[in-house]
DRENGU-986820 format. One line per 8 residues: number of its first residue (from 1); for each residue x negated, y, z of N, C-alpha, C. Coordinates in pm, 1 decimal. Layout:
NUM	X Y Z X Y Z X Y Z ~ ...
END
This chain:
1	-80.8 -118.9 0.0 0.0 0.0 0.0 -85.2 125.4 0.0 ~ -54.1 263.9 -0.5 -91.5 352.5 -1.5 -201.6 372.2 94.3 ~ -135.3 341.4 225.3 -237.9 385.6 350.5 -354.1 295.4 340.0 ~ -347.1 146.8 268.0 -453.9 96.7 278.8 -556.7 107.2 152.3 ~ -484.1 207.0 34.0 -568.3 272.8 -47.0 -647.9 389.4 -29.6 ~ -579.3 459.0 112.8 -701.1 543.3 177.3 -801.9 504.3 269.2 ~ -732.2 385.4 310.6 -870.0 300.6 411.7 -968.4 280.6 315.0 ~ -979.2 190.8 205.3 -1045.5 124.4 136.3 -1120.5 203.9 15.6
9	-1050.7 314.3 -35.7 -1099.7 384.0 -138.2 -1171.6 520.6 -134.3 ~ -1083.0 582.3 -38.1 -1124.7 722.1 -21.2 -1212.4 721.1 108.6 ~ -1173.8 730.9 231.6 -1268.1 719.3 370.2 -1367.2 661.7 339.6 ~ -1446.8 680.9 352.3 -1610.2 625.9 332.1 -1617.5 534.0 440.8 ~ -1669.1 437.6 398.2 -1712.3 285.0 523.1 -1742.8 281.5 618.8 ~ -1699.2 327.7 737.3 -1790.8 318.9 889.7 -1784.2 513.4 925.2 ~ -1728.9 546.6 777.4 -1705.7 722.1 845.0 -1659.7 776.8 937.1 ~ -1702.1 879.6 984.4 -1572.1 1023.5 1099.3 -1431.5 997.1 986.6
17	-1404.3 1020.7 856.5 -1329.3 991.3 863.3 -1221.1 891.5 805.5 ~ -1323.6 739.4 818.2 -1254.7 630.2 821.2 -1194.5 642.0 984.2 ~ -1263.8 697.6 1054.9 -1216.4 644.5 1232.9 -1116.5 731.6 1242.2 ~ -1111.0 872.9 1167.6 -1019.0 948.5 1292.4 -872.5 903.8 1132.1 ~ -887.8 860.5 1015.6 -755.1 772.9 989.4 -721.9 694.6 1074.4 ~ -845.6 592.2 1108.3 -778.0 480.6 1187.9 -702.7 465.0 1319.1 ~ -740.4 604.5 1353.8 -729.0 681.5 1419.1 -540.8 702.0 1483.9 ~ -570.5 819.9 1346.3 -423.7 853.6 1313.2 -347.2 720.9 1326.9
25	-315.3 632.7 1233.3 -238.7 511.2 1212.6 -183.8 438.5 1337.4 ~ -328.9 432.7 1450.4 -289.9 358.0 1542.8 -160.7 455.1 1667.3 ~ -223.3 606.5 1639.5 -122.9 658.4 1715.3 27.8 682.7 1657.3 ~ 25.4 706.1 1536.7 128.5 665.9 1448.6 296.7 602.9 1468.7 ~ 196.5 474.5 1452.1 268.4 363.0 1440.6 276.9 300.3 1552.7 ~ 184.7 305.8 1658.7 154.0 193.6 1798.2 265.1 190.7 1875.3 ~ 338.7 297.8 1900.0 451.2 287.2 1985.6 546.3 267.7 1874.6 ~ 560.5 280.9 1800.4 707.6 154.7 1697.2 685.9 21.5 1716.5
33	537.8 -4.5 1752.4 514.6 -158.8 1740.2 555.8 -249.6 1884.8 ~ 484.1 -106.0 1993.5 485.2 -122.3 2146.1 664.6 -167.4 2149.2 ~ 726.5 -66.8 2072.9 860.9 -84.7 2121.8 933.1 -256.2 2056.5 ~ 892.7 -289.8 1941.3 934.6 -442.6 1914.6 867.5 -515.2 1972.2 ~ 723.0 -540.0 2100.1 671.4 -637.5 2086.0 625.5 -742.6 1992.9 ~ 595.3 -853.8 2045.6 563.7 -960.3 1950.9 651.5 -1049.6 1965.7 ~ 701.6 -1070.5 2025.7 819.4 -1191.2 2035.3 981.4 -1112.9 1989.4 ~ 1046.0 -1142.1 1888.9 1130.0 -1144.4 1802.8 1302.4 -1157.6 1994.9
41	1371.2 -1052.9 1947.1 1459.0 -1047.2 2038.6 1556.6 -1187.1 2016.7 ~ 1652.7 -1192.5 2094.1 1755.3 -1296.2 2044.4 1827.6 -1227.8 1930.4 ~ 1896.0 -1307.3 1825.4 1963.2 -1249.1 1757.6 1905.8 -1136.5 1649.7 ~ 1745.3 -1145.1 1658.5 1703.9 -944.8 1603.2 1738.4 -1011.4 1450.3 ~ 1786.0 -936.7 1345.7 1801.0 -937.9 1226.3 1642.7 -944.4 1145.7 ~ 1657.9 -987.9 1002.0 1549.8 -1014.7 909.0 1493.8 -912.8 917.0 ~ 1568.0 -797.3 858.0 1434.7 -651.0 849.0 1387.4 -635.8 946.5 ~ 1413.8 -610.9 1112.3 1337.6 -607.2 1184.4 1207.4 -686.3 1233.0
49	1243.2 -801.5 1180.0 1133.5 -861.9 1185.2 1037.2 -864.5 1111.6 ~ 1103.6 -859.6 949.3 976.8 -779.1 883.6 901.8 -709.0 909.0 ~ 980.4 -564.7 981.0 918.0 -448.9 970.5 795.0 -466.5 1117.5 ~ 789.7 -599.4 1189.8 735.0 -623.0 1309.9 597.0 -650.9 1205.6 ~ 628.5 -725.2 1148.9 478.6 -763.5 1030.6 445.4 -657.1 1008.2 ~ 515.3 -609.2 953.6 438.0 -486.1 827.0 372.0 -344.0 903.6 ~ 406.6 -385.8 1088.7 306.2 -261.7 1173.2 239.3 -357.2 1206.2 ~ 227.5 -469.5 1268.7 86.4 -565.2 1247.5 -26.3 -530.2 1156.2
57	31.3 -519.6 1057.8 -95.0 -563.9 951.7 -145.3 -395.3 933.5 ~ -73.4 -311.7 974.5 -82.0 -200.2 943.8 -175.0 -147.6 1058.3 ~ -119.1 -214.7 1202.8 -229.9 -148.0 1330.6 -365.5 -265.5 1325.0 ~ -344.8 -397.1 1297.0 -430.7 -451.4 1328.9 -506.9 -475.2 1186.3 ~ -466.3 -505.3 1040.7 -517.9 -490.2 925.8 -616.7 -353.2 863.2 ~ -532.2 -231.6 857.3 -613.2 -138.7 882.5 -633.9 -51.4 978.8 ~ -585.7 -37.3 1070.4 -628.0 53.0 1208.1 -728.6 10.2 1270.4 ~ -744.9 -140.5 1225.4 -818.3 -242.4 1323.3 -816.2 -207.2 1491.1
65	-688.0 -154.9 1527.2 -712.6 -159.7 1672.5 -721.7 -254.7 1769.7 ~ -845.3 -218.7 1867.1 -897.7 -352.3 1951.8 -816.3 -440.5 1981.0 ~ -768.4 -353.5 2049.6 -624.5 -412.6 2188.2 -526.9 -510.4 2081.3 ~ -520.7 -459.7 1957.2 -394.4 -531.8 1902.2 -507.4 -677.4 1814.4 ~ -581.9 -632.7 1774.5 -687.2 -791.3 1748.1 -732.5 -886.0 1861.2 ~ -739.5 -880.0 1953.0 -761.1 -908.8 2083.9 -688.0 -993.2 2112.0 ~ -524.1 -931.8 2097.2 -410.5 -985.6 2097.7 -328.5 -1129.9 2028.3 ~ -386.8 -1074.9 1919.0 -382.7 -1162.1 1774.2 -472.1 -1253.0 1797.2
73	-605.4 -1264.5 1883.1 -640.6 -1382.3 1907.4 -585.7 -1454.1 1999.9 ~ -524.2 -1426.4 2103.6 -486.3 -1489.6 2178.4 -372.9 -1559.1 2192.5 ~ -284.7 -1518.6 2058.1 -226.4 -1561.5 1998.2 -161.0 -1685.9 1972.3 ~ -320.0 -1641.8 1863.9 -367.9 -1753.4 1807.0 -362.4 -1878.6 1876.5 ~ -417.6 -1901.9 1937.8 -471.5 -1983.0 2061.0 -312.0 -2042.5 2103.8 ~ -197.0 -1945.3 2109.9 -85.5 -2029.1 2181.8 -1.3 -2098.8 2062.4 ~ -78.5 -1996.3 1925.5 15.5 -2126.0 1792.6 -11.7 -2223.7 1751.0 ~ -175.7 -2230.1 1787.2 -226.0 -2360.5 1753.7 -226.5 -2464.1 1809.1
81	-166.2 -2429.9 1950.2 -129.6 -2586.9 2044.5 69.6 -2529.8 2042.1 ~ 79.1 -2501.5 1963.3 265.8 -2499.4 1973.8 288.1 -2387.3 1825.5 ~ 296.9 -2440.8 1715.5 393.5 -2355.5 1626.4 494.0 -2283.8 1646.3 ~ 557.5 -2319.8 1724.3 681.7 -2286.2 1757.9 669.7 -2129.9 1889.4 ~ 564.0 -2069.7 1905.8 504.7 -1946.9 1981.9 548.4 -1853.6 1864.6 ~ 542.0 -1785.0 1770.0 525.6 -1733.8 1686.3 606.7 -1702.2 1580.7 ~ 665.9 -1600.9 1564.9 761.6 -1568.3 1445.0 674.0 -1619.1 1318.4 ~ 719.2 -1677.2 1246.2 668.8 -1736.7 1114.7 652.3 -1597.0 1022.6
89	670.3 -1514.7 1051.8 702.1 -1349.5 1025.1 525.0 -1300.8 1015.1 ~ 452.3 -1364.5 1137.5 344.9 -1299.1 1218.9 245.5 -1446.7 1192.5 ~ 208.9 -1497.6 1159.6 144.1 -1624.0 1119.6 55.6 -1589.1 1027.1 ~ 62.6 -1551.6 929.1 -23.2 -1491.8 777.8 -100.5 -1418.6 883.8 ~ -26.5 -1281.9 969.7 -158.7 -1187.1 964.4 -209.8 -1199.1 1144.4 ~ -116.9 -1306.8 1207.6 -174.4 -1331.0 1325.0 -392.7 -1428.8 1276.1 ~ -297.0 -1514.3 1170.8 -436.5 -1594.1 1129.1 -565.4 -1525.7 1074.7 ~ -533.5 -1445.8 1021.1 -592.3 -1325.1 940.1 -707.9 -1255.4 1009.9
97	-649.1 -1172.5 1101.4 -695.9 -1102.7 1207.4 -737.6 -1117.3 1305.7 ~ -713.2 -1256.5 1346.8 -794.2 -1372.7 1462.8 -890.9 -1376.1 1370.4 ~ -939.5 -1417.0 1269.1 -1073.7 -1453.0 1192.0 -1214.3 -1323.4 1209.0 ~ -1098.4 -1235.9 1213.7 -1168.6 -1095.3 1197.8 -1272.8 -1100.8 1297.2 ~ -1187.4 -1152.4 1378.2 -1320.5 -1125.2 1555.9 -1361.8 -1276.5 1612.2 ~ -1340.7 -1367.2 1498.7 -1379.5 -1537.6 1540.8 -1532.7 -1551.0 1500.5 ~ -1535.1 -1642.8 1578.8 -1684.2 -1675.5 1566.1 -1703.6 -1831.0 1508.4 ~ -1802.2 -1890.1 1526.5 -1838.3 -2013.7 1406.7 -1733.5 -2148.6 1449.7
105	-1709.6 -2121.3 1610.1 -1641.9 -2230.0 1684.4 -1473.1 -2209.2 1609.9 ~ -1428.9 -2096.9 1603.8 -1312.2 -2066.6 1564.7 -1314.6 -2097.7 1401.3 ~ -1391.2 -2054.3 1349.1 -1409.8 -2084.7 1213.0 -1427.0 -2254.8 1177.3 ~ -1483.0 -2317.5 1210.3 -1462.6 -2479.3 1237.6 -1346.6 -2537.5 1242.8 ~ -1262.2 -2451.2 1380.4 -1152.3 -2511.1 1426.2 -1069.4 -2470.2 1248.6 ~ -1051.9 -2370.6 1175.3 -987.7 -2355.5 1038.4 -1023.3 -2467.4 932.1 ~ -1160.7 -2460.3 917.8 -1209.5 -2595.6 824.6 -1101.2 -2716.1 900.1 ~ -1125.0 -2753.7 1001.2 -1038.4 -2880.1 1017.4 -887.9 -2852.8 1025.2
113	-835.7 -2748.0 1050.6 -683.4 -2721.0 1011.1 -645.7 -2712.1 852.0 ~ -716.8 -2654.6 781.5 -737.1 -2664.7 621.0 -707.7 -2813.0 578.1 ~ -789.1 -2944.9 676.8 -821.9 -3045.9 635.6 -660.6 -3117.0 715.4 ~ -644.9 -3109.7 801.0 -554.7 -3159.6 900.6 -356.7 -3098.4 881.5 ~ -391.5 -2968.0 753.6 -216.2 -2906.7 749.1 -112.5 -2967.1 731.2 ~ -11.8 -2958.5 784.7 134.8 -3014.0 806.2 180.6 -2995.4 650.3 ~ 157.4 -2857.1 662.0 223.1 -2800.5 539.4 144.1 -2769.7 425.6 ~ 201.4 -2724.1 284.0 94.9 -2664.7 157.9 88.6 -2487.1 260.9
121	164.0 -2436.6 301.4 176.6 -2329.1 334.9 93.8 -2314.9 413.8 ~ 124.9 -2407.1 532.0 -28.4 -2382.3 604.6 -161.3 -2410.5 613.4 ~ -183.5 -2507.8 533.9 -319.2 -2515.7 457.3 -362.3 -2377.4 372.6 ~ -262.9 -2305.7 288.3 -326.6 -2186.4 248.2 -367.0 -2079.6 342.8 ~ -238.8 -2065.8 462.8 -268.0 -1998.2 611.3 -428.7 -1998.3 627.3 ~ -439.4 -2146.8 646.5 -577.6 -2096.9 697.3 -715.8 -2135.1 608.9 ~ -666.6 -2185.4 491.2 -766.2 -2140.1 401.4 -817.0 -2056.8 325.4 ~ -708.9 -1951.7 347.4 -741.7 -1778.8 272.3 -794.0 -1748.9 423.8
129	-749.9 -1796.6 588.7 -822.2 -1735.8 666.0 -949.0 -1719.4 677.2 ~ -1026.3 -1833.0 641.5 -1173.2 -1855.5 651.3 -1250.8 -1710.2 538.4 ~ -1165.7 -1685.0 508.8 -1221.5 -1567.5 421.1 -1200.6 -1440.1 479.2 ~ -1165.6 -1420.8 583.9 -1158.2 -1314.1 658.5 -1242.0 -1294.8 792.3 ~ -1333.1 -1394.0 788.6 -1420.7 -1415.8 946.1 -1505.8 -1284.6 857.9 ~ -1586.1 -1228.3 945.3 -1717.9 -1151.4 956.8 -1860.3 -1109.5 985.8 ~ -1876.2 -1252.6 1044.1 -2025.9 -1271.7 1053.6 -2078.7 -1308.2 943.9 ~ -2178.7 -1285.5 934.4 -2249.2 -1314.9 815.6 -2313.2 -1479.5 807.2
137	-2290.9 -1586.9 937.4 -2344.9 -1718.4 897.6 -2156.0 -1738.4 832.3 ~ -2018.9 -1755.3 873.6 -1893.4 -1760.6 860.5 -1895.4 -1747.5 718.6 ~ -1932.0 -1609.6 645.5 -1934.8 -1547.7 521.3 -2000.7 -1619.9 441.0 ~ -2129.4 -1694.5 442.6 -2236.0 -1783.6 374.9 -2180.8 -1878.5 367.7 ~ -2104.3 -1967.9 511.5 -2068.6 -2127.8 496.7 -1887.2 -2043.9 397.8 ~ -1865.1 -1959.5 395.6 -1711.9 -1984.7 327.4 -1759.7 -1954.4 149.5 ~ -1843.2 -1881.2 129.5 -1927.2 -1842.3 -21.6 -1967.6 -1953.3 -83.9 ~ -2029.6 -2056.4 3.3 -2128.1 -2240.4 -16.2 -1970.9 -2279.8 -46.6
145	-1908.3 -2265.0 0.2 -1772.4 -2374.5 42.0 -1722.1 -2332.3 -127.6 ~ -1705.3 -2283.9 -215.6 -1635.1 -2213.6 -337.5 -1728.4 -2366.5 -399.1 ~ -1851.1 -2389.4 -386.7 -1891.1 -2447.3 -501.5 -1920.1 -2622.9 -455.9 ~ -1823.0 -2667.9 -319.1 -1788.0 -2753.5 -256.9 -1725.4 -2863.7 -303.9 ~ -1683.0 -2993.5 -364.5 -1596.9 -3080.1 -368.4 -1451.9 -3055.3 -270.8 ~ -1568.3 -2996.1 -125.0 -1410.5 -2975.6 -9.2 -1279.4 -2841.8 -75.5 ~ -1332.5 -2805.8 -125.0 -1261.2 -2688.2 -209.0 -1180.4 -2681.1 -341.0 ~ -1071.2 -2733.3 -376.5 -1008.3 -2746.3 -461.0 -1070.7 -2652.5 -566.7
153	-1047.9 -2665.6 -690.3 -1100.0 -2543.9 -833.8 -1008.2 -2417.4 -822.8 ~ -832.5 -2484.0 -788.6 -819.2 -2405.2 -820.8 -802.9 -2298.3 -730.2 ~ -844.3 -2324.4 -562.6 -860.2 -2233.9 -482.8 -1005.2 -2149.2 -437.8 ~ -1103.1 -2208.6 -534.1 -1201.4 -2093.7 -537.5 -1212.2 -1963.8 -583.0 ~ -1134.1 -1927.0 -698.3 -1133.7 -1741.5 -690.7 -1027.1 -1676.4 -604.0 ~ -931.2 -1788.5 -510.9 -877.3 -1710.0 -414.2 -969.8 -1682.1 -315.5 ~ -1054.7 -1749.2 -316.0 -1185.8 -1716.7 -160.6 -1249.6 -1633.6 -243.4 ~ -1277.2 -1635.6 -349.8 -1386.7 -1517.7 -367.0 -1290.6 -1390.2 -352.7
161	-1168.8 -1380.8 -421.8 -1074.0 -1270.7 -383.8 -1107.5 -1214.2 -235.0 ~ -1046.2 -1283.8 -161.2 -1019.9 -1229.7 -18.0 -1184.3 -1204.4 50.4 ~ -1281.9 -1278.7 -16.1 -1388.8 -1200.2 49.8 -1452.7 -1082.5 -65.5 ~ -1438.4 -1062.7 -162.5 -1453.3 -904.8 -216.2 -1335.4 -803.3 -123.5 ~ -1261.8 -859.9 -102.6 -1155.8 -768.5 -20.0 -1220.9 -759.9 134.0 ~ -1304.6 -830.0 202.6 -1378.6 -854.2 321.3 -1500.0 -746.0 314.2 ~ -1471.9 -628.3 407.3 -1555.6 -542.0 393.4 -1707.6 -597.1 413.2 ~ -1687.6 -676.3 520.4 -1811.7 -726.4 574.6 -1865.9 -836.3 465.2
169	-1826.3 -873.1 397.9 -1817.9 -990.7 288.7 -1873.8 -945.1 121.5 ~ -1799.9 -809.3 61.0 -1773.3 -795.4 -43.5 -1943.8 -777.5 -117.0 ~ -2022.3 -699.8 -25.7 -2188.9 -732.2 -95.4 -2218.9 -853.1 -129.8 ~ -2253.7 -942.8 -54.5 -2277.9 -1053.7 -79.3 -2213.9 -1163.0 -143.1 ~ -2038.5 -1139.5 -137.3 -1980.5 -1213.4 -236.4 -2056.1 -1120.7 -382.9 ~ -2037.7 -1055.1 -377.8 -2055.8 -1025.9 -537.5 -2207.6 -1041.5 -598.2 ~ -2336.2 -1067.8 -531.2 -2435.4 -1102.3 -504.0 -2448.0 -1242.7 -514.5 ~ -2353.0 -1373.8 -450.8 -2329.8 -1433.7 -476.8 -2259.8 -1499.5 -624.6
177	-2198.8 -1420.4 -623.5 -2114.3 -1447.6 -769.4 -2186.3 -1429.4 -883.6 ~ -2260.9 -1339.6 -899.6 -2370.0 -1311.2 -1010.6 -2503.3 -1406.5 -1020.5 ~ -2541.1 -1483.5 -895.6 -2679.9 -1533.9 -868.8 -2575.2 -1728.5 -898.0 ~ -2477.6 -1732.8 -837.9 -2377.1 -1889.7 -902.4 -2347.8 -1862.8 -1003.2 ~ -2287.9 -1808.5 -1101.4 -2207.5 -1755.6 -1181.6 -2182.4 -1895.9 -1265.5 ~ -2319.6 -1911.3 -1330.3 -2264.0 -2044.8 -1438.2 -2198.7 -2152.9 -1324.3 ~ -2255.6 -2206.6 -1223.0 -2161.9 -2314.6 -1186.6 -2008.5 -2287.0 -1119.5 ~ -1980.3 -2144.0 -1063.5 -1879.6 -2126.4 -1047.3 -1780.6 -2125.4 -1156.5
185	-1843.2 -2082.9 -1315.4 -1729.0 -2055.0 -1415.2 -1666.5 -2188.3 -1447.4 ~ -1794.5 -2278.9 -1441.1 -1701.4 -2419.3 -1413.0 -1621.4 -2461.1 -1328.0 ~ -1610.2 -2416.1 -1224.0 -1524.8 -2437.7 -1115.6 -1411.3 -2360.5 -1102.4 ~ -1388.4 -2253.1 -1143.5 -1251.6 -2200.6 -1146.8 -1200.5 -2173.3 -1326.9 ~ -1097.5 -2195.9 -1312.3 -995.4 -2259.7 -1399.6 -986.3 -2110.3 -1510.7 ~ -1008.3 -2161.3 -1643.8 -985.7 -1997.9 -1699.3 -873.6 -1904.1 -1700.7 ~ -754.4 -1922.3 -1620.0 -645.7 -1851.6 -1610.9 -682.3 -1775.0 -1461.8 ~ -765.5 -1833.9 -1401.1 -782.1 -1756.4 -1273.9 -941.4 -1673.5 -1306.3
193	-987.3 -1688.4 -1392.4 -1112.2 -1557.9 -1418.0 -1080.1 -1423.4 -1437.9 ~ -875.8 -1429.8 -1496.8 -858.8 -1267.0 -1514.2 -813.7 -1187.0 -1334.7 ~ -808.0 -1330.2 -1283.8 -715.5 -1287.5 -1132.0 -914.3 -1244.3 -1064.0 ~ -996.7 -1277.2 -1085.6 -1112.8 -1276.4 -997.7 -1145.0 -1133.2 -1030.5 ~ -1187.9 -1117.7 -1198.2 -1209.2 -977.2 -1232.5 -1100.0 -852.5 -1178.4 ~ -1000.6 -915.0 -1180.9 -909.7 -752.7 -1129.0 -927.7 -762.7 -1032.2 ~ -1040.9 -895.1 -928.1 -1069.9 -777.9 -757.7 -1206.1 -769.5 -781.6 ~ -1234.6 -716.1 -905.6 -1373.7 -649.1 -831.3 -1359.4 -504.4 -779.5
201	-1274.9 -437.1 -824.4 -1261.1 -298.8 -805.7 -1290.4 -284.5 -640.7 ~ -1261.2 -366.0 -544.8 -1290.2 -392.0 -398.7 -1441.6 -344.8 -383.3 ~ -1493.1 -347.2 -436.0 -1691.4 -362.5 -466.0 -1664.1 -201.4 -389.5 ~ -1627.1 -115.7 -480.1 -1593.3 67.8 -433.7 -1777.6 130.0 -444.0 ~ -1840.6 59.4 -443.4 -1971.6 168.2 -401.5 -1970.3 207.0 -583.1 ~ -2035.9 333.6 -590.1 -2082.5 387.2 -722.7 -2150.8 281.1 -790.4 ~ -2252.8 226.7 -770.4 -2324.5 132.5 -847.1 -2296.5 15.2 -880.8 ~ -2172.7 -24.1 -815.7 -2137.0 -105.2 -848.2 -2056.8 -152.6 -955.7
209	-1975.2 -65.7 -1017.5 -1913.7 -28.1 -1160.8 -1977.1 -54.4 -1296.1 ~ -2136.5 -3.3 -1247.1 -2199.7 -15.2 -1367.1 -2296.4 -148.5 -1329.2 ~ -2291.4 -165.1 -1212.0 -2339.8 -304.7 -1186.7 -2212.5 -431.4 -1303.2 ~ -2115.4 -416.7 -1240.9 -1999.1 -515.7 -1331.6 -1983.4 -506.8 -1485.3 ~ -2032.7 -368.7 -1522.4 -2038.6 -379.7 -1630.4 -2143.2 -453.2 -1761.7 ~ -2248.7 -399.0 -1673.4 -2426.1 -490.0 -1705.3 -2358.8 -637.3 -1719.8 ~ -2304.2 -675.0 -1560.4 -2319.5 -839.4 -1536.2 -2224.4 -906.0 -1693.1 ~ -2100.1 -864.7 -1695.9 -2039.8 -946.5 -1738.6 -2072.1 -901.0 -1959.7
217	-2165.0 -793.3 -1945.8 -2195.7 -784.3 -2055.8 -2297.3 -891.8 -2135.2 ~ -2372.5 -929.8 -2034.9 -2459.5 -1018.9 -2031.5 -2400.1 -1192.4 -2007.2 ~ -2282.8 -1171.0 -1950.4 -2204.3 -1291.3 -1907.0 -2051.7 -1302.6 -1989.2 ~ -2042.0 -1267.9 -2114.5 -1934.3 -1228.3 -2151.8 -1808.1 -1366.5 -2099.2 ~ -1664.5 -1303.1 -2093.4 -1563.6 -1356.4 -2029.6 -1433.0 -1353.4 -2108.5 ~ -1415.2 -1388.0 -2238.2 -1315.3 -1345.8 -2318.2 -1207.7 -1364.8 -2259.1 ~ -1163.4 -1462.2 -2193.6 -1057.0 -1464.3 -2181.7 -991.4 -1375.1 -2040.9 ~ -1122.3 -1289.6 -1953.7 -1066.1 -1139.2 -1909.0 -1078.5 -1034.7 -1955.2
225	-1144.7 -1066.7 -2113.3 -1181.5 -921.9 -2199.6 -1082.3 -756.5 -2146.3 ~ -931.7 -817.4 -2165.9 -862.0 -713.4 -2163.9 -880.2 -657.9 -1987.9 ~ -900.9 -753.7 -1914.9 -917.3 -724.3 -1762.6 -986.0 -681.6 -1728.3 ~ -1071.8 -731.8 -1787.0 -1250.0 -680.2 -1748.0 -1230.8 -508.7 -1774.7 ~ -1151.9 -447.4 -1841.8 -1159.8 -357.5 -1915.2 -1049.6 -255.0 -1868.9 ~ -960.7 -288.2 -1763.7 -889.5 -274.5 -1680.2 -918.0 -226.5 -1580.2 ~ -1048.4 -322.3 -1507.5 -1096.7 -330.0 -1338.9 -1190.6 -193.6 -1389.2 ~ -1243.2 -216.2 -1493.0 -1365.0 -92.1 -1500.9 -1320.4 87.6 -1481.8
233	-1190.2 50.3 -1581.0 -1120.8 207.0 -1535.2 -1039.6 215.1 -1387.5 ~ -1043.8 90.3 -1311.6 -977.9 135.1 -1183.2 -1091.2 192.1 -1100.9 ~ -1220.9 146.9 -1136.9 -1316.2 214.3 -1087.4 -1348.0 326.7 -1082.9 ~ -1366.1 354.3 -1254.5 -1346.7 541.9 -1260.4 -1226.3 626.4 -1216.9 ~ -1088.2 559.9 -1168.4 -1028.6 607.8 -1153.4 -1060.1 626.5 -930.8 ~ -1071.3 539.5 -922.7 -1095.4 540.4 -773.3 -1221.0 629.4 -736.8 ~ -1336.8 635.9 -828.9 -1437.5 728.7 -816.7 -1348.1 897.5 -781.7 ~ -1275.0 909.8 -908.3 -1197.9 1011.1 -929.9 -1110.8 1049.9 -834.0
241	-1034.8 966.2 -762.6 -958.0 990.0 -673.4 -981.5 1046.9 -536.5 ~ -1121.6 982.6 -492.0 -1199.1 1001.6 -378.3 -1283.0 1137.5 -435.4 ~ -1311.2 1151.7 -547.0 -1396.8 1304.4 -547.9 -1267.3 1447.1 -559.9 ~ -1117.2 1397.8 -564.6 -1047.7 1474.5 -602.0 -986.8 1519.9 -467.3 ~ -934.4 1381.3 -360.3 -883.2 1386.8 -214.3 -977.9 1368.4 -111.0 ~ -1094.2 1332.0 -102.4 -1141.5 1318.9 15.0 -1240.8 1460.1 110.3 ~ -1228.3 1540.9 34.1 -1252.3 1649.8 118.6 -1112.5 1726.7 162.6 ~ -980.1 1713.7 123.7 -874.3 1770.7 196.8 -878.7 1604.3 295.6
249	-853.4 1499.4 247.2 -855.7 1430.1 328.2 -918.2 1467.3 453.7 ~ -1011.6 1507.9 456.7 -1125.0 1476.7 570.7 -1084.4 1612.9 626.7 ~ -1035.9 1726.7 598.5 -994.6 1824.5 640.4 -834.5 1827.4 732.3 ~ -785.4 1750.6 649.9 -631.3 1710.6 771.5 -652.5 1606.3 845.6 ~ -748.1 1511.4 862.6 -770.1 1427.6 957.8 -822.0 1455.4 1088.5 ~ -950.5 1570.9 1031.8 -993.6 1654.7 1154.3 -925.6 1710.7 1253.1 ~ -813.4 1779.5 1157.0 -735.7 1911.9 1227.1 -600.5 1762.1 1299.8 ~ -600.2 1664.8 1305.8 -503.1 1577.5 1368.3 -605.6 1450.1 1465.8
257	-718.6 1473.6 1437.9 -825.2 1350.3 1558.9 -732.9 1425.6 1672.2 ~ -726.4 1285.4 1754.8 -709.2 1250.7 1900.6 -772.3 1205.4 1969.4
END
């Protein structure tokens, strides 16, 4: 959505004012969220429960606030010995956001839930999760894992997806991806090479644009020709966007830090 096109595009990485957005958001939204809790009332209707997700992912996805990841792990912890803890509502980004702050023991415990799922649903649960941990050994064993037997074909450019989308991730996936390249193109399926190229735009640093452009000039990809060609102007356009808003940006964020 929008707000998470100013997290990701415009605020600069680790900035004054990536924090005082994140800032903003958490004061925002925190008491709409404070006021639904996490546990679903008797009787509460569908939209409300949606809308319980959609400030989740919003305080704990991009606000990244402590208290509410913290939370989300602990969660965690009560869905995985009882499904039945948990609005099925809050599952995607309870799993999600537990990864965020898991460590290798937690990351394990996913490999064997991946291996062990009830469901197709929850096997994807927590096999797009493993792509959201943030350490950098987590990030290496889930990058190795793409060119795995344990890894289906056709779920390797969803892991490379979600870790170009992994701030902590997206260097080295794409570092990765260029240094595998031939054995990965064998491994994912040519209908999913146009889904991989439209996330590079995630990359966001300047050099990296003309980095994608070099690579795949040298690596040609016909069958994302038209994509490839797509992702490149979302780049110039996101360059553009951030040289057009991020100094008012950074000017109404100031005048609203708390």
């Amino acid at each position: 959505g929008p707000l998470a096109v100013v997290d990701e595009q415009i605020a600069a990485p680790e900035s004054v004012e990536q924090a005082h957005f994140r800032g903003w958001i958490a004061r925002r939204f925190g008491s709409a969220f404070a006021r639904l809790g996490w546990v679903p009332a008797a009787g509460e209707d569908d939209p409300t429960r949606l809308r319980r997700a959609a400030l989740l992912r919003l305080l704990g996805g991009i606000a990244e606030a402590p208290a509410v990841l913290a939370e989300a792990r602990a969660r965690l912890d009560a869905y995985l010995e009882d499904r039945g803890t948990l609005d099925p509502n809050l599952a995607d980004p309870v799993v999600g956001l537990a990864a965020r702050v898991g460590d290798e023991a937690l990351y394990d415990r996913y490999r064997a839930l991946v291996a062990e799922a009830r469901t197709p649903q929850e096997r994807r649960r927590f096999l797009l999760g493993l792509a959201a941990f943030r350490t950098p050994a987590t990030i290496r064993r889930t990058l190795d894992s793409t060119l795995s037997p344990d890894i289906p074909t056709q779920d390797v450019a969803f892991l490379l997806m979600r870790l170009l989308g992994n701030p902590a991730g997206r260097a080295e996936a794409w570092k990765f991806l260029t240094r595998r390249w031939a054995a990965l193109r064998r491994r994912i399926p040519p209908l999913m090479i146009s889904r991989l190229v439209e996330a590079l735009p995630s990359l966001r640093e300047p050099r990296a644009a003309s980095e994608v452009r070099a690579f795949f000039a040298a690596h040609p990809v016909p069958e994302a020709a038209r994509t490839l060609k797509q992702s490149l102007e979302v780049f110039r356009l996101n360059a553009e966007l951030r040289r057009r808003t991020a100094p008012e940006l950074a000017r109404w964020l100031a005048d609203r830090a708390g």
